[in-house]
C-alpha positions as CSV (number, residue, x, y, z in Angstrom):
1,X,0.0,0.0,0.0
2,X,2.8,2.7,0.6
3,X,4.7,1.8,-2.4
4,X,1.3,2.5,-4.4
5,X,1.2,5.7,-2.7
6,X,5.1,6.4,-3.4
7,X,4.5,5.3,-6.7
8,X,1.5,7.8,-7.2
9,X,3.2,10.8,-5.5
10,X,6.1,9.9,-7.9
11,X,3.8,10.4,-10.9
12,X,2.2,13.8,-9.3
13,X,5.5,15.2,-9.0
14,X,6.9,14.5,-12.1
15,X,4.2,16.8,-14.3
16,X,5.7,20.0,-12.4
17,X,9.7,18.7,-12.5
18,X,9.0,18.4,-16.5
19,X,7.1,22.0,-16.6
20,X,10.0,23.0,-14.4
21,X,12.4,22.3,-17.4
22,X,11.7,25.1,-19.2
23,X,13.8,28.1,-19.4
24,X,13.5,30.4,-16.4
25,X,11.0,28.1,-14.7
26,X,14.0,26.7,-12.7
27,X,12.9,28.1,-9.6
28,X,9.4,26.7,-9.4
29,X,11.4,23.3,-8.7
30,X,12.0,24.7,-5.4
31,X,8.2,24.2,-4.6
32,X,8.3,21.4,-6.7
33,X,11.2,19.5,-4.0
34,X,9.3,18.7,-1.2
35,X,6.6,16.3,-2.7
36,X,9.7,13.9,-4.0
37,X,11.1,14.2,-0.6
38,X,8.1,12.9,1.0
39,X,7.4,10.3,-1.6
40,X,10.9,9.1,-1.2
41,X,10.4,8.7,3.1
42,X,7.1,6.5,2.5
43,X,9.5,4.6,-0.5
44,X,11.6,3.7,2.0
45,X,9.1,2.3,4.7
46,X,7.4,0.2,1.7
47,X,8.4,-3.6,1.3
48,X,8.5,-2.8,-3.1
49,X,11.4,-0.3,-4.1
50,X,9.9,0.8,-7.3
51,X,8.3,4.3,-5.7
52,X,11.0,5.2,-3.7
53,X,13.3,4.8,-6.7
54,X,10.7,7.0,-8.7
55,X,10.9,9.6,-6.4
56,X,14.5,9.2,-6.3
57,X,14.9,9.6,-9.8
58,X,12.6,13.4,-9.9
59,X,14.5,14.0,-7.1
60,X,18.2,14.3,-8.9
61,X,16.0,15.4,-11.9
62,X,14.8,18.6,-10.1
63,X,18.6,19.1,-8.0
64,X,20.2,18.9,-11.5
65,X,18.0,21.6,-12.8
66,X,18.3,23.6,-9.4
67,X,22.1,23.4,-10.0
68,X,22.7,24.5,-13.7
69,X,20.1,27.0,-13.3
70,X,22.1,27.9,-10.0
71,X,19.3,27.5,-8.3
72,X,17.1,30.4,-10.0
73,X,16.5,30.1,-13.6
């Protein structure tokens, strides 16, 4: 049941990561950062790793923004 719910929080936040691409829409990733985070803590209490590796994954996809856009564009 938690891994469905990583697994689905995963999926929420990776519509505003992708949006966040965009040029000068680098910053909205910092409102973007803590639904990953959360996803990632219920992923990790979860018997199934495929959630928590989800989140994991929008999680360095939003950092790596963050940094080349040092952290505002």
């Amino acid at each position: 049941m938690l891994n469905l719910l990583s697994l689905a929080i995963g999926l929420i936040s990776i519509v505003p990561v992708l949006f966040a691409l965009l040029p000068l829409l680098g910053w909205a990733n910092w409102f973007i950062l803590p639904l990953p985070v959360v996803g990632v803590i219920i992923g990790s209490l979860a018997h199934g790793k495929a959630g928590r590796n989800l989140n994991l994954i929008v999680l360095c996809v939003a950092v790596v923004r963050l940094m080349l856009g040092h952290g505002i564009f």
